[in-house]
ROPABA-329956 format. One line per field, with one value per residue (C-alpha): residue in three letters; z, x, y. Coordinates in pm, whole numbers. Example, Ala and Ser with C-alpha at 12.3 -4.5 7.8 and 13.67 -1.06 7.14 Angstrom:
<atoms>
vomi: [ala,ser] $
w: [780,714] $
u: [1230,1367] $
v: [-450,-106] $
</atoms>
This chain:
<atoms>
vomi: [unk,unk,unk,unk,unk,unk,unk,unk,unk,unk,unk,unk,unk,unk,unk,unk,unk,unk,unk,unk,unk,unk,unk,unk,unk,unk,unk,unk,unk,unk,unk,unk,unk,unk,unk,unk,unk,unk,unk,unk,unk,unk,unk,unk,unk,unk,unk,unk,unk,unk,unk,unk,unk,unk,unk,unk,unk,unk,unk,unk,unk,unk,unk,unk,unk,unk,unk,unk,unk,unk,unk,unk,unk,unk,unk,unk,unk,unk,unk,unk,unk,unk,unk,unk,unk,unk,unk,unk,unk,unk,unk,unk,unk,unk,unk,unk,unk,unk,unk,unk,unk,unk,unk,unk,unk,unk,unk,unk,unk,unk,unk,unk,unk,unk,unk,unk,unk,unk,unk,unk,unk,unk,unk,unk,unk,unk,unk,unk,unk,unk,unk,unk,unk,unk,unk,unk,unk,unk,unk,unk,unk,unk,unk,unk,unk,unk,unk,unk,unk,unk,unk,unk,unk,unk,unk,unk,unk,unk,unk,unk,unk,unk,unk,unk,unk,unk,unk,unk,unk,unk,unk,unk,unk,unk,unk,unk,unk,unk,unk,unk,unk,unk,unk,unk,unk,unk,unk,unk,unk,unk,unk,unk,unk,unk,unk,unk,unk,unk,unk,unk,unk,unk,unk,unk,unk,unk,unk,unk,unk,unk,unk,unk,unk,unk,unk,unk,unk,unk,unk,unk,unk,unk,unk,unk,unk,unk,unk,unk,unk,unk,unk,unk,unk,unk,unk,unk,unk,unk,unk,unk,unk,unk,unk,unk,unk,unk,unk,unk,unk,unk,unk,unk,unk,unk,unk,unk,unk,unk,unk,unk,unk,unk,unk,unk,unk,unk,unk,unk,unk,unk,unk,unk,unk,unk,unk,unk,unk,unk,unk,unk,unk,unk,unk,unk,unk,unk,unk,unk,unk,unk,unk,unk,unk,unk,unk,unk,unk,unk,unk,unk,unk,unk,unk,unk,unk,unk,unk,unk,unk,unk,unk,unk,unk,unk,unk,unk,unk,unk,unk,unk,unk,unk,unk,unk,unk,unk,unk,unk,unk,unk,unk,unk,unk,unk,unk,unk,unk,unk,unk,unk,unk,unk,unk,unk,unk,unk,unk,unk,unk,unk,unk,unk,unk,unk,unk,unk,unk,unk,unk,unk,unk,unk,unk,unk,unk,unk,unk,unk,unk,unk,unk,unk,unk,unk,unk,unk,unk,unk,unk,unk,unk,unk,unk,unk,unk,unk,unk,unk,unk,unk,unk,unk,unk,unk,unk,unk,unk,unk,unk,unk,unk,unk,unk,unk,unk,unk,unk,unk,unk,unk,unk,unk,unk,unk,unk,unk,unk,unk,unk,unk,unk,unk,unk,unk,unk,unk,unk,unk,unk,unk,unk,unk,unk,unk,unk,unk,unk,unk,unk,unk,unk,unk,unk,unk,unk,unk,unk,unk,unk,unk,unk,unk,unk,unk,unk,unk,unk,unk,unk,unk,unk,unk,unk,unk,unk,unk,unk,unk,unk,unk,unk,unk,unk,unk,unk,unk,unk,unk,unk,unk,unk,unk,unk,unk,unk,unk,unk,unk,unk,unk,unk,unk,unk,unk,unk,unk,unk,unk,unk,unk,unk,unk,unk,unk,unk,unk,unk,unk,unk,unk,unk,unk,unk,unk,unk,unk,unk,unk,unk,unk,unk,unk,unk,unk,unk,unk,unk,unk,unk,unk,unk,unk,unk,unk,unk,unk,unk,unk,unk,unk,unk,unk,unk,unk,unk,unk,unk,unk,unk,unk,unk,unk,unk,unk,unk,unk,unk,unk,unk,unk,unk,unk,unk,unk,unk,unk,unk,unk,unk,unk,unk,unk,unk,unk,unk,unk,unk,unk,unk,unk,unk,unk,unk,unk,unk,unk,unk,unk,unk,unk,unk,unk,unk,unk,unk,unk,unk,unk,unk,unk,unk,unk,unk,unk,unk,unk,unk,unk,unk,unk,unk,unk,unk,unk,unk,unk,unk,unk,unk,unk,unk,unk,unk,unk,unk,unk,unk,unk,unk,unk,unk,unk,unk,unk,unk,unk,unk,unk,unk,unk,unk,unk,unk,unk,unk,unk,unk,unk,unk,unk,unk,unk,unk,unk,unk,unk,unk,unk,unk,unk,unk,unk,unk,unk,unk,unk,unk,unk,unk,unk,unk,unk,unk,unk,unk,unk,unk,unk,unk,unk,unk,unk,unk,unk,unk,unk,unk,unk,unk,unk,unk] $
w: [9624,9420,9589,9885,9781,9999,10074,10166,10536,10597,10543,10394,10713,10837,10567,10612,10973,10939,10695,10908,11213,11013,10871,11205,11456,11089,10991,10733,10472,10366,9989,9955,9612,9686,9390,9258,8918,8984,9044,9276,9471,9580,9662,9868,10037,10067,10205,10518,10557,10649,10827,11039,11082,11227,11471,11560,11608,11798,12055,12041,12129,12454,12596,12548,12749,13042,13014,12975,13084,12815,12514,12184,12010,11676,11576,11490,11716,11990,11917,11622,11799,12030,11735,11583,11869,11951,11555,11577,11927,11980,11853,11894,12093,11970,12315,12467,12542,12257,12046,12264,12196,12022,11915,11583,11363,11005,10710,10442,10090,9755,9393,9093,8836,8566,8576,8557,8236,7967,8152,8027,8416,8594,8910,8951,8979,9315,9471,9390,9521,9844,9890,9867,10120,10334,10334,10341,10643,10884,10723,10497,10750,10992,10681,10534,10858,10872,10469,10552,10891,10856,10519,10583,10951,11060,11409,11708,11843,12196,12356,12741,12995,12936,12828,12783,12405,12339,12369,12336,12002,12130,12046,12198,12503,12513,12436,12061,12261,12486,12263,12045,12376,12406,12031,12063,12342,12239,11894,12088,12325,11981,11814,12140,12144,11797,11845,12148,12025,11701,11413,11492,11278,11352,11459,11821,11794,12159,12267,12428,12291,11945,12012,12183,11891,11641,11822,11866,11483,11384,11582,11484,11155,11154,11361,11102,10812,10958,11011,10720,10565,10752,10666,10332,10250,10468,10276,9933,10100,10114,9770,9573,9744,9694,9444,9249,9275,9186,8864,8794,8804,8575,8313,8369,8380,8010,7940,7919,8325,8457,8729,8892,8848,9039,9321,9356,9437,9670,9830,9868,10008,10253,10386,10390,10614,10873,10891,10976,11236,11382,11369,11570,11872,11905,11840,12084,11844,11604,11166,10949,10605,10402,10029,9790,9468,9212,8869,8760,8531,8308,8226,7923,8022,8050,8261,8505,8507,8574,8886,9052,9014,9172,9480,9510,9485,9650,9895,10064,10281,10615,10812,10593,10730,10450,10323,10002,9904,9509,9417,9058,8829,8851,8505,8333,8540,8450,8066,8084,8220,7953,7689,7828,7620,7863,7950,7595,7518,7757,7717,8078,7891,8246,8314,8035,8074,8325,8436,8801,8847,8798,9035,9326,9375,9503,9661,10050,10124,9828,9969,9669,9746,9848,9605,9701,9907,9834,10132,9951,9608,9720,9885,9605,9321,9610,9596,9249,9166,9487,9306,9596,9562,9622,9825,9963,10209,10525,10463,10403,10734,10877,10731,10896,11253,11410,11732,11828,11997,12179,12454,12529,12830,12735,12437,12614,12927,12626,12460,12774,12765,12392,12393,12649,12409,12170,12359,12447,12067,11976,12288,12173,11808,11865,12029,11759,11475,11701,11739,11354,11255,11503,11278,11016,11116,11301,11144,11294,11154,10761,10680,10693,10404,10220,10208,9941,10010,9817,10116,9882,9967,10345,10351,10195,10370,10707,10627,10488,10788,11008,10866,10794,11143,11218,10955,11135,11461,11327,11144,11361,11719,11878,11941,11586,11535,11406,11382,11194,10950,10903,10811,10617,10408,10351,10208,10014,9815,9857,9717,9415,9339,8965,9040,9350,9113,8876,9188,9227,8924,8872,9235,9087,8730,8893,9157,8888,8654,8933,9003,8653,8638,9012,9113,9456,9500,9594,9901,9827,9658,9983,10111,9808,9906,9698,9596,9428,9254,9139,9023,8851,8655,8591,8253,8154,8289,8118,7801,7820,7953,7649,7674,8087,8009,8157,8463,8516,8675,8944,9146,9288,9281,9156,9316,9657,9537,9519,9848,10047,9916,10029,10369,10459,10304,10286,10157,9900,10245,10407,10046,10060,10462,10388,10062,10265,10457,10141,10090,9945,9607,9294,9172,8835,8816,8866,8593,8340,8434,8362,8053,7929,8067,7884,7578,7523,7642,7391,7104,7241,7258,6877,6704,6507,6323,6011,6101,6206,6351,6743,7000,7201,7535,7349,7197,7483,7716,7414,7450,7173,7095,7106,6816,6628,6647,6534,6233,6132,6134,5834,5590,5447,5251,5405,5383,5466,5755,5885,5870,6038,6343,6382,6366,6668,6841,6844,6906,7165,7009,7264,7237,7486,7269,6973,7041,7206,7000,6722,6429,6189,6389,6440,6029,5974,6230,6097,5714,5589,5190,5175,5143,5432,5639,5538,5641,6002,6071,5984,6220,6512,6538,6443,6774,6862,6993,6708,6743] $
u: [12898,12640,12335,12152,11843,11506,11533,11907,11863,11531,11256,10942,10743,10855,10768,10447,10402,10561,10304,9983,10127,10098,9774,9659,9760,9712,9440,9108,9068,9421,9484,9774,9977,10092,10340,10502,10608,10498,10146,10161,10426,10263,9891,10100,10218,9879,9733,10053,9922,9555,9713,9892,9618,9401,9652,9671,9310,9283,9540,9388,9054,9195,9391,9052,8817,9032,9062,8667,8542,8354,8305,8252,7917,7831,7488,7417,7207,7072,7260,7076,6762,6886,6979,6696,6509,6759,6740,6360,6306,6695,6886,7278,7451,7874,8034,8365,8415,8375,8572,8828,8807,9142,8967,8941,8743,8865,8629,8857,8737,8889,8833,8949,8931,9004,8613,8469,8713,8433,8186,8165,8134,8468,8421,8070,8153,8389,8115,7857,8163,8149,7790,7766,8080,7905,7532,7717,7932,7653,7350,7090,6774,6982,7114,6797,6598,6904,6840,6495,6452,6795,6839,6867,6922,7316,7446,7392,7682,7705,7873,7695,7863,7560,7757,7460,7528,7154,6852,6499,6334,6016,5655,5441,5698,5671,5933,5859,5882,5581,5389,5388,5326,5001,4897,4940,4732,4453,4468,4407,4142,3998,3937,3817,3567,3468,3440,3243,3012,3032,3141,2983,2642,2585,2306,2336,2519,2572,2669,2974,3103,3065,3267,3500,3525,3532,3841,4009,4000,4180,4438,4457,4401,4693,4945,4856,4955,5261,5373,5198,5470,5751,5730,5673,5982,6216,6093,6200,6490,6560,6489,6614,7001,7228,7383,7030,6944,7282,7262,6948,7028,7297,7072,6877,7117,7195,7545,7478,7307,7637,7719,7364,7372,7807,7543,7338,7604,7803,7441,7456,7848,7773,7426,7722,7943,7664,7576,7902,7913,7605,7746,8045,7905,7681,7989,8165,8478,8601,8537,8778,8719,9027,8948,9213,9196,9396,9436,9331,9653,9495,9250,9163,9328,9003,8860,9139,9136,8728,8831,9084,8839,8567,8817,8911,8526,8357,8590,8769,8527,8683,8471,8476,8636,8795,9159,9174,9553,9564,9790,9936,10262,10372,10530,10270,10023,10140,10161,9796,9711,9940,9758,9436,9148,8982,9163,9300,8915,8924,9103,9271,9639,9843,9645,9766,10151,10271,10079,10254,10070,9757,9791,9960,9594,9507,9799,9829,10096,10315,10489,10728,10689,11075,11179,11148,11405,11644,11439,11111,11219,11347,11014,10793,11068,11002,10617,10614,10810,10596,10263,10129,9919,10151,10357,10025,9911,10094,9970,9599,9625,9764,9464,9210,9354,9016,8889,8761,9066,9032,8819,9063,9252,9554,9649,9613,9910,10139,10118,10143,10496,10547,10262,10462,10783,10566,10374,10757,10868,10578,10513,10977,10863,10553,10799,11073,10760,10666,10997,11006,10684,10775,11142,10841,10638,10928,10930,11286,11422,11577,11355,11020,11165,11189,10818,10637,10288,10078,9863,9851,10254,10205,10020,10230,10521,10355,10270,10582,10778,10551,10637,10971,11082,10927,11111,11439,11377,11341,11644,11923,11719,11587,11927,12055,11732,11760,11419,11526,11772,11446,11229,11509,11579,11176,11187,11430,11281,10926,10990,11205,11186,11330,11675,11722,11601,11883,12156,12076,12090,12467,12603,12486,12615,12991,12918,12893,13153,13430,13350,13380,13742,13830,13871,13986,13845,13505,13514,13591,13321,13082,13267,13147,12875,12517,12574,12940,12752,12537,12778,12957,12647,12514,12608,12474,12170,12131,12191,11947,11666,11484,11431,11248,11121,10771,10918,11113,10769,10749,11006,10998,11236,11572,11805,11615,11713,12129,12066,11879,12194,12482,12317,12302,12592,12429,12629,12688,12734,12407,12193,12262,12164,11871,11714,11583,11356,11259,10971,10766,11016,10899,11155,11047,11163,11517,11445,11362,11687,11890,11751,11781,12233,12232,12051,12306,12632,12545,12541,12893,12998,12845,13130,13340,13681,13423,13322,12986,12768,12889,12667,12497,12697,13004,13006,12910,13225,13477,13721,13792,14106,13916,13731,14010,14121,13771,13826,14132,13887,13656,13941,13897,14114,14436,14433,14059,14149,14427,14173,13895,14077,14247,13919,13783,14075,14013,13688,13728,13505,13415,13115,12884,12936,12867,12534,12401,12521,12299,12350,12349,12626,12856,12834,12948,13240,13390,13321,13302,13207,12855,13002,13226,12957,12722,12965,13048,12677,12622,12862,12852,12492,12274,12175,12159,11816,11622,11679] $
v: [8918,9138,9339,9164,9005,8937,8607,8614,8731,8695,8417,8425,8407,8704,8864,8760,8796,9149,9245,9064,9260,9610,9512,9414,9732,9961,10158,10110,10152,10065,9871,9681,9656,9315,9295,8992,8864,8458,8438,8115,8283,8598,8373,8157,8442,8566,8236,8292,8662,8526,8281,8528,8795,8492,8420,8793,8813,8534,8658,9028,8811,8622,8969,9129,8875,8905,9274,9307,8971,8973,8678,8738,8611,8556,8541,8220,7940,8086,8420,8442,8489,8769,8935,8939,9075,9307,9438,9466,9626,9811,10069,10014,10254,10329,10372,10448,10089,9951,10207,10056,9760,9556,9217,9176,8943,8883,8776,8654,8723,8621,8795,8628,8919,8640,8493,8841,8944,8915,9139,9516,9592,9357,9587,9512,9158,9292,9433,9152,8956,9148,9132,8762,8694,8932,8747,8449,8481,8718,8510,8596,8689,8949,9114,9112,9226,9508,9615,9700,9847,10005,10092,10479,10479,10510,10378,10600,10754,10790,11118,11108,10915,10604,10314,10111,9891,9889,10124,10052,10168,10430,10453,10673,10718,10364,10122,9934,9578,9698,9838,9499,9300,9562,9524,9134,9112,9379,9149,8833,8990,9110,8750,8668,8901,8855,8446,8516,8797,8826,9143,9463,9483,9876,9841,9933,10265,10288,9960,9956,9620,9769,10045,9830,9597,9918,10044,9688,9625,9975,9873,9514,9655,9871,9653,9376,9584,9719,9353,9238,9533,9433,9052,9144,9353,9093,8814,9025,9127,8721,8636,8932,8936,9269,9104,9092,9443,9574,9311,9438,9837,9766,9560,9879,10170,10295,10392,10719,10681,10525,10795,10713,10353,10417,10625,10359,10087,10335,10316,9932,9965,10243,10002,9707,9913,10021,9631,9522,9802,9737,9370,9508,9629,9297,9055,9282,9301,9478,9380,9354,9233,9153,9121,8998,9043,8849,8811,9183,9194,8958,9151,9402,9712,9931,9678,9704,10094,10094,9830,10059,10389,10159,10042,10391,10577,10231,10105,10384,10566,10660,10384,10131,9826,9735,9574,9510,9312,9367,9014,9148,9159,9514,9524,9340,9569,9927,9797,9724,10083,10273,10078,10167,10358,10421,10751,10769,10903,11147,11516,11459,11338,11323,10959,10805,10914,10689,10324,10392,10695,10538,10247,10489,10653,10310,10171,10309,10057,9899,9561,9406,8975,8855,8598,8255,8126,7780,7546,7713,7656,7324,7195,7342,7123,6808,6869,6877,6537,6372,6461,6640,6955,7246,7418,7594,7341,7447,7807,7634,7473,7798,7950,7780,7820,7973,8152,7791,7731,8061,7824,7569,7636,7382,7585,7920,7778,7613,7941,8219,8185,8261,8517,8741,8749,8819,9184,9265,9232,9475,9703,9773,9768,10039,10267,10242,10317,10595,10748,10707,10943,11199,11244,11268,11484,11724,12046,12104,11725,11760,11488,11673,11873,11604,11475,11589,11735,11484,11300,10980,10949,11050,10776,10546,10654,10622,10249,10156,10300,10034,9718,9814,9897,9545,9339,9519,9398,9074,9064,9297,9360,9669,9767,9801,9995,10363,10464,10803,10613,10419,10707,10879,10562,10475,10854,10797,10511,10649,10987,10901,10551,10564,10708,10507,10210,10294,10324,9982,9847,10064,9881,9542,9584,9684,9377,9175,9313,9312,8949,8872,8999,8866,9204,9276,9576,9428,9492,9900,9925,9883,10181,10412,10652,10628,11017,10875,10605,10790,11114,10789,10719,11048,11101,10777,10816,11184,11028,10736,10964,10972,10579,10634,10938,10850,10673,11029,11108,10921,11096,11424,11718,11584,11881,11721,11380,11464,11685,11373,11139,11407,11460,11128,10909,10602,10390,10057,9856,10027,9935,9561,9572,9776,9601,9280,9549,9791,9616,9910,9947,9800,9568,9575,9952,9779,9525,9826,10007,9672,9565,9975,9943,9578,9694,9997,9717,9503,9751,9861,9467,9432,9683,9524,9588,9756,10090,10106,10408,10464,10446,10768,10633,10610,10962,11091,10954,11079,11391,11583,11390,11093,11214,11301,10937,10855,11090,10890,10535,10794,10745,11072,11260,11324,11699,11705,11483,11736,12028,11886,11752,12082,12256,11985,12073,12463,12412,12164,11920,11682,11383,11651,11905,11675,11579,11862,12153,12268,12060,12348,12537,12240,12175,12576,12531,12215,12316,11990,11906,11750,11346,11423,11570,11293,11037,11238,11272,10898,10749,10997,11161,10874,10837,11178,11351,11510,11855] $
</atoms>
């Protein structure tokens, strides 16, 4: 048996539910680092996440219209006309009730970085992207009316006890939809009066009818050009989109201008996020738009690091309500970034260290795609050999499940029964994730020490703790449930990711190497503690530091590291049962550490009977006697021989003290003739660190 993978306990879809369910009861802005190594497998997986979060939403919806007795309403058909007049004579109101509110509408947008790789500006095309989905899914004339009667107007907030949605817009203490009644009517009383008498000549200063007909045309004067202005600017609204003024700007914008031209678009984003909240509170829902993004790790590496600073400075304002899923190969990903020039140009030398640093600004909630399971693997081989499309289509057709059924009182009985297991699961599963953050956040629990103080990982933590007390429900119960193991273990593998990477790796290298030799101690090794593993390992890992030195930065204090392990004994057992719910560790962290232990075996495997130079591990592990017999393989002189072991014998001439003492000492202690030392130096310190 070797280390528990993902798909061995627990099956895609709940994976996928687990992770709709978080998204769904979660906070925006939120981006998730949806990170998996085959690119069909993780857009699958994204097509059942959609699918999910629609079927969320459309129970949210139902549980709200009883609670309110309220429907939803999009504005479209007869809507649309409301709409209008409500955007042209109302102001929205934000009130208590519909802060409330837990219905949620999702607009599902997708992002192929790939068809935007050959422009200079790859994050533009997300925002053009965004624009069109937008226009495209609320319709072109309300967005349009919205950009220009709106454009630097933000949604009133209401903190009285009125809970009326919408007030009327005022003119001259007047309401705007009376006063256009009034200058409609004075305008048709006015062509009246001009068919039936005729323009005023001026010649009859005091005739009342002139003066009349004076005052009637300034006001059908004005009123004309303030609709004439209106119609005007929604019409160019219409034909020159967002995604035309932001292309144009940028056609514009020198390089040299780029921070105004990044002001302007933050412009368009912020006018797209007061839209969709003004399209809130007359849908009577909440808006949610998911935006996934795939494909980015294809990309030239500047490209991708202009694309995260965008999602990061564009995307992430506190009321934006956006998700944005980032679909991408983690190792191929933080190669991209290290390689980047963009930050190689700058004087700021920390973002170019490490290619995980630079995607953990982004990523609020990490989520590692299982591997595919043997019935998924097996239907995917099946749809392959049929001819059929791919393994996609039942997430498709999960995909489009829509609110329309939210009318149809058959569905809603055949589904009551289900629906109630269903609040039970998560009203148990919200307690268990609350109980979790308050071990958090305790100032008197040990794990609050453990936290480190960058917000960034709060946030991540927070998230992660979410789905994974879900995905433990689903696989053990609430009753096997520890919400504070939960927290502690999420900690663990948020806060120091690289050493707990490496555990791993050790537990499934000695997995593997006792089933190998039909060992029948298998079953003691589940009993060892992570901290013994770990002491095991420890000199290893010292030695091969120089080879990870850049992922030695992702983890925090490493004296909190061996303190976090001691405390809690988590053990080889506890790892395998806890790896199909550590969702938020990269697995390709593992991968490094494996092919870094195999690299280092194989050199070991590769001696032969001929002396060749020994390997850093090797020298490392050796006493001093096992350098002496080392000395012997040197065929030196017999006498020279003699003296030189004696010498690493009084000295105590271990492999440590080999290749960390100073180079120029340890050739004065063992006096050796220049060949001799030559020879020594050759076969035991080739691998040692310059010094």
């Amino acid at each position: 048996c070797a280390v528990a993978t993902y798909s061995d306990t627990l099956s895609e879809e709940v994976y996928s539910k687990c992770l709709a369910q978080t998204l769904h009861y979660g906070f925006t802005p939120t981006t998730v680092g949806l990170y998996a190594p085959w690119r069909s497998h993780s857009n699958t997986f994204l097509k059942k996440v959609q699918g999910y979060l629609r079927e969320e939403a459309s129970k949210s919806n139902r549980k709200e219209r009883k609670r309110t007795k309220q429907k939803t309403r999009r504005g479209s058909g007869k809507n649309l006309i409301r709409l209008l007049f409500l955007m042209l004579f109302y102001r929205p109101v934000l009130t208590q009730q519909q802060q409330e509110k837990k219905n949620v509408r999702y607009v599902f947008m997708r992002f192929n970085a790939w068809h935007y790789a050959g422009s200079d500006k790859l994050w533009v095309g997300l925002i053009t992207t965004l624009c069109d989905e937008i226009q495209r899914g609320f319709g072109a004339l309300p967005l349009s009316i919205y950009r220009t009667l709106y454009r630097t107007r933000r949604t009133i907030r209401n903190h009285g006890d009125n809970e009326e949605e919408w007030v009327a817009k005022m003119f001259l203490c007047l309401p705007l939809w009376i006063v256009t009644i009034i200058l409609a009517a004075v305008n048709i009383a006015w062509f009246g009066l001009v068919l039936a008498v005729g323009f005023p000549t001026g010649d009859a200063p005091g005739n009342a009818i002139t003066a009349i007909e004076s005052i009637s045309g300034i006001a059908v004067g004005i009123s004309t050009a303030f609709a004439i202005r209106t119609m005007y600017m929604v019409t160019r609204n219409l034909i020159i989109t967002q995604r035309d003024e932001i292309e144009r700007m940028m056609n514009r914008t020198s390089l040299s201008s780029q921070l105004g031209f990044m002001s302007h678009v933050k412009e368009e984003v912020e006018l797209i996020t007061r839209f969709l909240q003004y399209m809130e509170i007359f849908e009577r829902t909440k808006i949610r738009i998911v935006l996934g993004i795939t494909q980015l790790d294809m990309c030239p590496p500047k490209n991708i690091v202009e694309a995260l600073n965008a999602m990061n400075i564009l995307l992430s304002d506190d009321e934006a309500p956006f998700i944005s899923v980032l679909a991408i190969d983690p190792s191929i990903m933080f190669s991209c970034l290290e390689n980047s020039t963009y930050f190689k140009e700058t004087e700021e030398k920390s973002f170019i260290e490490n290619g995980y640093e630079i995607l953990n600004r982004t990523i609020r909630l990490p989520f590692s795609v299982p591997e595919g399971s043997r019935p998924t693997k097996h239907d995917f081989l099946n749809k392959i050999i049929k001819g059929t499309e791919s393994l996609m289509e039942e997430a498709e057709r999960r995909s489009e499940y829509s609110d329309e059924s939210e009318g149809d009182e058959e569905n809603e009985l055949q589904s009551q029964v289900d629906e109630n297991k269903e609040d039970q699961y998560n009203n148990k599963t919200e307690a268990l994730i609350q109980k979790a953050l308050e071990c958090l956040s305790d100032v008197n629990d040990s794990i609050h020490g453990y936290i480190d103080e960058d917000i960034v990982q709060m946030r991540r933590a927070v998230n992660t703790i979410s789905i994974a007390i879900r995905l433990v429900v689903r696989k053990e119960g609430e009753e096997a449930c520890d919400p504070r193991i939960v927290a502690s273990w999420v900690t663990l593998t948020n806060q120091w990711p690289y050493h707990f990477s490496w555990i791993l790796q050790c537990i499934e290298d000695e997995y593997q190497k006792r089933n190998l030799y039909q060992n029948k101690s298998i079953d003691a090794l589940g009993k060892k503690t992570l901290w013994e593993v770990f002491e095991e390992s420890l000199g290893e890992l010292y030695v091969l530091k120089k080879d990870t030195g850049k992922l030695l930065e992702l983890d925090g204090d490493p004296e909190l590291f061996q303190k976090i392990l001691k405390d809690f004994q988590f053990t080889v057992e506890n790892a395998n049962n806890f790896l199909p719910w550590t969702v938020n560790l990269d697995r390709s962290l593992k991968r490094q550490m494996g092919l870094l232990r195999s690299s280092n075996n194989i050199k070991e495997s590769q001696r032969s009977t001929q002396l060749q130079p020994l390997t850093q591990l090797t020298v490392f592990n050796m006493s001093a006697e096992d350098v002496c017999k080392e000395v012997d393989k040197l065929q030196f002189k017999e006498e020279h021989a003699k003296m030189y072991k004696d010498k690493i014998r009084t000295h105590e001439l271990n492999g440590k003290a080999i290749l960390y003492s100073e180079i120029s000492e340890m050739k004065r202690v063992l006096d050796m003739c220049l060949g001799d030392w030559a020879f020594f130096s050759m076969h035991f310190l080739q691998a040692c660190p310059q010094t």
